[in-house]
C-alpha positions as CSV (number, residue, x, y, z in Angstrom):
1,X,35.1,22.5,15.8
2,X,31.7,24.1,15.1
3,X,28.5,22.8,16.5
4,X,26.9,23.0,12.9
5,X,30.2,20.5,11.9
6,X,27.7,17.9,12.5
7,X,24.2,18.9,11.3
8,X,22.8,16.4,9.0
9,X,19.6,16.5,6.5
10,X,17.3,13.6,8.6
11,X,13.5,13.5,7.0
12,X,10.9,13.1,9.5
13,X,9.9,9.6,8.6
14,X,13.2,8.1,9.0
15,X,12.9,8.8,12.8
16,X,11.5,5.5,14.6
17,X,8.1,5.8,16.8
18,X,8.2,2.1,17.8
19,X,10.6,-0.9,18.1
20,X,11.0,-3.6,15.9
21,X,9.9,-7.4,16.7
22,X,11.9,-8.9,17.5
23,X,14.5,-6.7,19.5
24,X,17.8,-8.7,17.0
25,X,16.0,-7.8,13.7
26,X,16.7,-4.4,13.4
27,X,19.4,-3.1,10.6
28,X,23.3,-3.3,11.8
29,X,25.5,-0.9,9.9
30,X,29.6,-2.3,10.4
31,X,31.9,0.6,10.3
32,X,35.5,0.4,9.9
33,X,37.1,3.1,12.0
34,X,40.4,2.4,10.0
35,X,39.2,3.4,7.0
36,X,35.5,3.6,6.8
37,X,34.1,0.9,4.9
38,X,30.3,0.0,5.7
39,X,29.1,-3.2,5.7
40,X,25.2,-3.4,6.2
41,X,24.3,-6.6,8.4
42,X,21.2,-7.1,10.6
43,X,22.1,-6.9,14.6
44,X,21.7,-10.6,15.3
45,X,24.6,-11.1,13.0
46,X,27.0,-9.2,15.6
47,X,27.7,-12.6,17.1
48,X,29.7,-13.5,13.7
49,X,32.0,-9.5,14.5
50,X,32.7,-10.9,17.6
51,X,35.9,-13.0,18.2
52,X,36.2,-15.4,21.0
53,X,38.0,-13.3,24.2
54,X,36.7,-10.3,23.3
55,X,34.5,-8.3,25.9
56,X,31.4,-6.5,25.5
57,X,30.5,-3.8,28.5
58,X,26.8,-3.5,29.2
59,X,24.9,-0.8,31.2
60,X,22.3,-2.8,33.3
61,X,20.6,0.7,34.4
62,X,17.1,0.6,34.6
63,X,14.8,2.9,33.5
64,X,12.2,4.8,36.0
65,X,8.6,5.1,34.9
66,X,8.8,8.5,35.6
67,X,6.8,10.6,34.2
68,X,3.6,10.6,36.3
69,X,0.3,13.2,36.3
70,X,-1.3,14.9,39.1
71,X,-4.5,16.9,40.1
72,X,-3.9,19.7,42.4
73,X,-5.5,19.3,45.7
74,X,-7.2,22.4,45.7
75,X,-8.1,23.1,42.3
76,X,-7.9,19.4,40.3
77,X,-6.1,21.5,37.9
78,X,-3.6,18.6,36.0
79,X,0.3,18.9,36.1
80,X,2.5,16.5,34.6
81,X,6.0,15.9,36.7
82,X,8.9,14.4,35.3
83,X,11.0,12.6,38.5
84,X,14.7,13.7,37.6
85,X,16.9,13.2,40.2
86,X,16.3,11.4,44.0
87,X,17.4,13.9,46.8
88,X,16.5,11.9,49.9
89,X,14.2,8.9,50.7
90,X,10.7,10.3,48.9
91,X,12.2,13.7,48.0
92,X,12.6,14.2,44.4
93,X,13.9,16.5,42.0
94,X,11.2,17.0,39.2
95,X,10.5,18.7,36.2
96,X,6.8,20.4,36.2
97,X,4.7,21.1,33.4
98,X,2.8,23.9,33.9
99,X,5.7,25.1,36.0
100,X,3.1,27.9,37.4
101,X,0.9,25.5,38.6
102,X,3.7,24.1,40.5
103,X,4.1,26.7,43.6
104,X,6.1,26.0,46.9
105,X,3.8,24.9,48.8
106,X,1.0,23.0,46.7
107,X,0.1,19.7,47.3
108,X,-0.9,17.3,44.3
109,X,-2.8,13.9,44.6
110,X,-1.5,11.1,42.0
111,X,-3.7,8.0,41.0
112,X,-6.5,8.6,42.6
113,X,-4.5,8.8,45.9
114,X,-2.1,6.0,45.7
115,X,0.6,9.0,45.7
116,X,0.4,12.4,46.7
117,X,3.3,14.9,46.4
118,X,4.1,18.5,48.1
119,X,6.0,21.2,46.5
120,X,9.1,22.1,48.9
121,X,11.4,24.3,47.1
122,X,11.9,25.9,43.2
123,X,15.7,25.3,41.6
124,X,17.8,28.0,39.7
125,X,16.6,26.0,36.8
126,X,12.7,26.2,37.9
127,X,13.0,22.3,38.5
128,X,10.6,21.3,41.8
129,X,11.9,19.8,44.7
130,X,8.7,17.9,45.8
131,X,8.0,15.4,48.9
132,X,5.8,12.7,47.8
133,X,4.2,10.4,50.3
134,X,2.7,6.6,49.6
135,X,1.5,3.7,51.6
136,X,3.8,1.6,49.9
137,X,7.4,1.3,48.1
138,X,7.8,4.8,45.9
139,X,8.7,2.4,43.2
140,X,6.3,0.0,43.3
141,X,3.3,2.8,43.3
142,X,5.5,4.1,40.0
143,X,5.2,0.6,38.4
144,X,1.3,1.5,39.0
145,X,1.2,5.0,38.0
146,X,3.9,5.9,36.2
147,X,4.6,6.2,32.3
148,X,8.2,6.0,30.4
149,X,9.8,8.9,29.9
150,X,10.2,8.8,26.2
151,X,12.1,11.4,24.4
152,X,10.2,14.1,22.6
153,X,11.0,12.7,19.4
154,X,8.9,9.5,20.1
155,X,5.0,10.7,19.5
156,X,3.5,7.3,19.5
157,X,2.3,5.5,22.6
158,X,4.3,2.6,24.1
159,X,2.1,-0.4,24.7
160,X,5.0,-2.7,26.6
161,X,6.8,-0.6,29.3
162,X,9.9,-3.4,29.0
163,X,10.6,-2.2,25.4
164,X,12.1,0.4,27.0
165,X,14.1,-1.5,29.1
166,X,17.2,-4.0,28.0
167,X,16.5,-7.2,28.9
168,X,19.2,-7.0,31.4
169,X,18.5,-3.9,32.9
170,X,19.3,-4.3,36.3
171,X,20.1,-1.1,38.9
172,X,16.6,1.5,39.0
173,X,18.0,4.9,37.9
174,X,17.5,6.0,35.0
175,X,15.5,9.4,33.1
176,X,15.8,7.2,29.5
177,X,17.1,4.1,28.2
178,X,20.7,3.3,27.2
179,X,19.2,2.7,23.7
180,X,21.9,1.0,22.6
181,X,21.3,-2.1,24.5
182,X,17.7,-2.3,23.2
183,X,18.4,-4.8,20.4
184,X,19.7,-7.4,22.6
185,X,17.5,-10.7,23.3
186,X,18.2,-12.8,25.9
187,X,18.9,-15.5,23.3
188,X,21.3,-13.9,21.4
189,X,23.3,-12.6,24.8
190,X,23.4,-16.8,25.2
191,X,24.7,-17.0,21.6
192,X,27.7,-14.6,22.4
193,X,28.6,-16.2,25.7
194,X,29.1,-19.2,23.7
195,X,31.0,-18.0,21.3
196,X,33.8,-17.4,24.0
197,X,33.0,-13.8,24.4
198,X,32.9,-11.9,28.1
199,X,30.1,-10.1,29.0
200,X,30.5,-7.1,31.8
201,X,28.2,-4.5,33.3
202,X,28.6,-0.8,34.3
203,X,25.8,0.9,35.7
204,X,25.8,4.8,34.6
205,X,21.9,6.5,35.1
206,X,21.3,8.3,31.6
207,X,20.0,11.9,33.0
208,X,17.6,13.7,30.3
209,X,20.8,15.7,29.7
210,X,21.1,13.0,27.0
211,X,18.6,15.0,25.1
212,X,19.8,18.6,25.8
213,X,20.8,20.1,22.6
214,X,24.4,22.1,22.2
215,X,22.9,25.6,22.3
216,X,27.2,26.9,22.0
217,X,28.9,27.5,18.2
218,X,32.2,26.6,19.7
219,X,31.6,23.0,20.9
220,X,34.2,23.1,23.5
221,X,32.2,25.5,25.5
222,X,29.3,23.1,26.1
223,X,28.8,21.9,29.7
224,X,27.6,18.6,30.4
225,X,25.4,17.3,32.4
226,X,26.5,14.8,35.8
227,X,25.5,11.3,35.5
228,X,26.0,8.9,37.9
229,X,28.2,5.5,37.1
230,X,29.6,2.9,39.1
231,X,32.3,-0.1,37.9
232,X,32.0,-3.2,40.3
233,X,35.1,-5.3,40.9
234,X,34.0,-8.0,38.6
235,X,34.5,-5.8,34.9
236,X,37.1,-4.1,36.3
237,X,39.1,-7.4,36.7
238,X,37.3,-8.8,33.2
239,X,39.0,-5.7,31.3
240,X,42.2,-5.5,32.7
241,X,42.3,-9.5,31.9
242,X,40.9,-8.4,28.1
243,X,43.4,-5.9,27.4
244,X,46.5,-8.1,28.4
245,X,45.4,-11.3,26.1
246,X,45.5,-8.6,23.5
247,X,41.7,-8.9,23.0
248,X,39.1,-6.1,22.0
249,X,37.0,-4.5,24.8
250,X,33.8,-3.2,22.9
251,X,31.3,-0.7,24.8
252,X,27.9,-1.6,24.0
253,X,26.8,2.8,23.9
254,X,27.8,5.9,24.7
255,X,27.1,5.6,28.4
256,X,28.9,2.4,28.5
257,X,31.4,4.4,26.6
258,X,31.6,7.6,28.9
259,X,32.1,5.4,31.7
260,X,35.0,3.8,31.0
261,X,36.6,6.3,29.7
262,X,35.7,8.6,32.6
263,X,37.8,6.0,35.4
264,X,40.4,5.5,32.9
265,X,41.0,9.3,32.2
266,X,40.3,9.6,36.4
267,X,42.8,6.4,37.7
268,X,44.5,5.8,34.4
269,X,43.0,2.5,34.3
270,X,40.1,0.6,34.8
271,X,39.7,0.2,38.5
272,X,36.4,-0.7,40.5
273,X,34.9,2.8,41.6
274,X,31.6,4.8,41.9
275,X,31.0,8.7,41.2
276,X,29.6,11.4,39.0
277,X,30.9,11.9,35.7
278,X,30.2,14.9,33.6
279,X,32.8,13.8,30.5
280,X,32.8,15.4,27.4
281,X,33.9,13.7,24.7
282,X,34.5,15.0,20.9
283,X,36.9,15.0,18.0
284,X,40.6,15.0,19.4
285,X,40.0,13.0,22.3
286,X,42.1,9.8,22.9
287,X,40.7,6.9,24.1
288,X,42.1,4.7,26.9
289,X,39.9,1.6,26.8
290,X,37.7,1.2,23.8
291,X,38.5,-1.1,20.9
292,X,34.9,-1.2,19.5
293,X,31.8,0.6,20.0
294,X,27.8,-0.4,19.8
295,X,25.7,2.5,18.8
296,X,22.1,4.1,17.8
297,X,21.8,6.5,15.0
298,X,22.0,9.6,17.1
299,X,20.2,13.5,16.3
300,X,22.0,15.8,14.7
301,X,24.4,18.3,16.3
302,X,24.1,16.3,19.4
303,X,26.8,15.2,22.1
304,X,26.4,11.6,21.1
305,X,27.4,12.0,17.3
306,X,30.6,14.1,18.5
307,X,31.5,11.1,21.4
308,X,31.4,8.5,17.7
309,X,33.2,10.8,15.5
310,X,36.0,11.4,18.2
311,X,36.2,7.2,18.1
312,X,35.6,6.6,14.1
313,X,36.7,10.1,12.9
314,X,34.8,12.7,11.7
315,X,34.8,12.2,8.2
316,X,34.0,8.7,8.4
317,X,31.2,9.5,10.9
318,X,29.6,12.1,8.7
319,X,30.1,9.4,5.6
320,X,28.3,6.4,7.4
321,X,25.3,8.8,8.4
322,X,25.0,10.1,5.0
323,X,24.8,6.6,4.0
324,X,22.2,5.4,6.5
325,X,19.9,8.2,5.3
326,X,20.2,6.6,1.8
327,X,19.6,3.2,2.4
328,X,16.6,4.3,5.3
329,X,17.9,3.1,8.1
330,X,15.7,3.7,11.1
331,X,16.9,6.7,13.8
332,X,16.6,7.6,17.4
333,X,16.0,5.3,20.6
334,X,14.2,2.6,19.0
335,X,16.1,2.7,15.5
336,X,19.3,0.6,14.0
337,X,22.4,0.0,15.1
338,X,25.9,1.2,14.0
339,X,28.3,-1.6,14.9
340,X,32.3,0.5,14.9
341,X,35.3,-2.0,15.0
């Protein structure tokens, strides 16, 4: 298939800049992957598509304020650094922006000094390798300094940090939010729970990869990014237990998604594990462990909207899109959901 397969006409407005209050009141679009009806719900109503046994797989990775601006030492020029990737301890992989301003050797001074960071190395992508230095915890002085990385799409300021952030966000590690996850309250998680339904984590670190557009015609020779994901004993033993009373495991997002399907394809079932997964999912791909699937509205031409038409089909998918841009549904990180059972 062609990458243009799955461009779409989105206007501007219909992208979201802010979330909704509160998280459960945002639109809940129900599609049938068995033949591609759409029912339009609001997301607090996914206790009532939930049947008692049934499992839904949460990623409890937590977002890194991570975007963070320095002064160079010498100069007081500004630099803003992205923090992508931890090497070692306080070494980081970062993206820098100026880039030029960002030489090996060039030391930077972040919040009036409660952080100050050291350029080691350049990568083959021009990402820094930088040594920071603090007093205290590296992430505590990022609770202080830092801001969330929000995509690029997102020009509005976030007042609450935590709206990025699930409300059961758990393992620190993440470059942006498994949006998906966003439109759960604690309340509602209580509501599902006693409804008989299981509740499991995964943990998989979105990387900004999430956002890297598909730059190939030919889809199959994109390269995805690595993400790191680990299964804990606990879901492991909660699935297999699913999947033999003949109930529905539903992935709540594609990273929830990617990770299950990653061990599956790897161990041919769901075992507990931890790795780097850099699974590319798209139309023709069959699924090992999914039943159902828990979804944002995702950009156009984009790895995300291939991983749901490989689950729902591609003429349903491109259907049920067509029809949220109708009826106005809201896009992106903090837009609607797609509920697909």
């Amino acid at each position: 298939m062609k990458t243009v397969d799955f461009y779409y006409d989105l206007p501007k407005e219909l992208i979201a800049q802010t979330p909704l209050e509160p998280r459960d009141s945002s639109k809940m679009m129900v599609l049938s992957k068995k033949d591609g009806s759409i029912l339009h719900k609001h997301f607090y109503d996914v206790v009532d598509m939930l049947n008692e046994g049934d499992c839904l797989i949460l990623n409890d990775s937590r977002v890194l304020p991570a975007r963070i601006f320095g002064n160079k030492e010498e100069t007081g020029a500004s630099v803003e650094f992205l923090m992508l990737r931890q090497i070692e301890n306080n070494t980081w992989e970062t993206l820098a922006k100026p880039g030029k301003k960002a030489k090996i050797g060039t030391k930077f001074i972040f919040g009036d000094g409660i952080m100050t960071g050291t350029v080691r190395d350049v990568t083959e992508e021009g990402n820094r390798i930088v040594d920071f230095e603090c007093e205290e915890n590296i992430y505590t002085a990022l609770d202080k300094i830092g801001q969330m990385p929000l995509p690029p799409y997102i020009t509005e300021k976030l007042n609450d940090k935590e709206r990025y952030q699930t409300v059961y966000s758990n393992e620190l590690g993440s470059a942006a939010a498994p949006t998906a996850g966003l439109h759960f309250t604690k309340e509602l998680l209580q509501k599902i729970r006693d409804k008989g339904v299981n509740i499991g984590y995964v943990t998989l670190h979105v990387g900004l990869g999430t956002f890297r557009p598909v730059k190939v015609d030919n889809i199959t020779e994109h390269k995805m990014h690595s993400e790191h994901y680990e299964v804990p004993e606990e879901t492991a033993q909660l699935i297999k237990k699913t999947k033999e009373s003949g109930k529905r495991v539903i992935a709540v997002g594609t990273t929830s998604c990617r990770t299950l399907e990653s061990v599956a394809q790897k161990h041919g079932e769901i075992i507990p594990c931890h790795g780097f997964t850099d699974i590319f999912i798209y139309p023709g791909f069959k699924f090992k462990v999914l039943d159902g699937l828990i979804t944002n509205f995702h950009l156009p031409e984009s790895t995300l909207i291939m991983l749901v038409s490989a689950f729902t089909g591609y003429e349903n998918t491109m259907n049920a899109y067509k029809t949220a841009v109708d009826e106005k549904y809201r896009f992106f990180s903090f837009g609607d959901s797609m509920m697909i059972v």
